[in-house]
N, C-alpha and C positions, 0 to 999 in steps of 0.2 A: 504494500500500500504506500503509494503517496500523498502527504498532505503539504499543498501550496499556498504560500502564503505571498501578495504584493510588496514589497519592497520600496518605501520611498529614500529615496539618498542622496547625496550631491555626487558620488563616486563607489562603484563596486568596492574600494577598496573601508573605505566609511562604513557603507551598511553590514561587510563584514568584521572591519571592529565591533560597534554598534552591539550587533545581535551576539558576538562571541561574547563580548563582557558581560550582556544580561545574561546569557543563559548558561554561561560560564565553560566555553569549550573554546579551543584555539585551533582556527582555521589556517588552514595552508593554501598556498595558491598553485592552482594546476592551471594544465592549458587542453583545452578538448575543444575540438569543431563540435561536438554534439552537445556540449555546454554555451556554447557561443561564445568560443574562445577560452582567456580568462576567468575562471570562475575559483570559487573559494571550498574546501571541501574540508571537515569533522569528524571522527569518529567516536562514536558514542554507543553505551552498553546496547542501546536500544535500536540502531541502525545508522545512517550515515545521515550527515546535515550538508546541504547546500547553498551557497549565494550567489546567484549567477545573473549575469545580464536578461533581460527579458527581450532579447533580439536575436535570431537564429540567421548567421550571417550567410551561411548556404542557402538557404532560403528566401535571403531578405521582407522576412517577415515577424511579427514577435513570436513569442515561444507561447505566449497565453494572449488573445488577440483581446480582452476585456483591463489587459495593463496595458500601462504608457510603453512604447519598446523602450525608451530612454529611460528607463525603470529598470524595478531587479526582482528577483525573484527569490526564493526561501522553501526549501523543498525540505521535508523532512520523509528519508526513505526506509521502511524495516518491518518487517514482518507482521507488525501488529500496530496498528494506529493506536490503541489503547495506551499504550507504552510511552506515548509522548504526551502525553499527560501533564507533566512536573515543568515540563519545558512549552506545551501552550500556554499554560496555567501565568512563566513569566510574560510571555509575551502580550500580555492583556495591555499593561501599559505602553507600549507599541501602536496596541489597538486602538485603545482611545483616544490615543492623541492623531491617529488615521496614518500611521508611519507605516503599519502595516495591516493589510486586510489579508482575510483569508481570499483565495480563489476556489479553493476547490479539492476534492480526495479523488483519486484513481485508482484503479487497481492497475499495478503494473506486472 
């Protein structure tokens, strides 16, 4: 399962500080075309954390067509959506202040 979440930022490199410090994980930077480059990647007991551009450059088009593409994206990836629980739970203040919306869960 994946759960997506909107990303508002001035810079990829921002919204992965940002989200690392509240939810307390330290993101590394990779490089993938199927990430849209650049993206930021976590590992954690419950599956892997993502922060990635929301523009799919092979494509040229966004990765979730309901965000800005000059926006980011927040993927939380692992077996059981339940599990991320502790880590929704901070991101509320995110929420509220509209830094981050949900988009959406997948089965992948």
């Amino acid at each position: 399962m994946i759960l997506k979440y909107g990303l508002r930022s001035e810079s990829l490199e921002q919204a992965a500080a940002s989200v690392g410090k509240l939810l307390g994980v330290t993101f590394e930077l990779h490089d993938s075309s199927f990430f849209g480059g650049d993206y930021f990647r976590a590992e954690a007991a419950e599956g892997t954390i993502y922060v990635q551009p929301n523009y799919d450059a092979l494509d040229d088009e966004p990765f979730e067509a309901s965000w800005p593409p000059d926006q980011f994206l927040l993927c939380f990836d692992g077996p059981e959506d339940e599990k991320w629980g502790a880590y929704i739970q901070l991101l509320s203040s995110l929420e509220s202040s509209h830094d981050a919306v949900f988009l959406k869960r997948s089965i992948s």
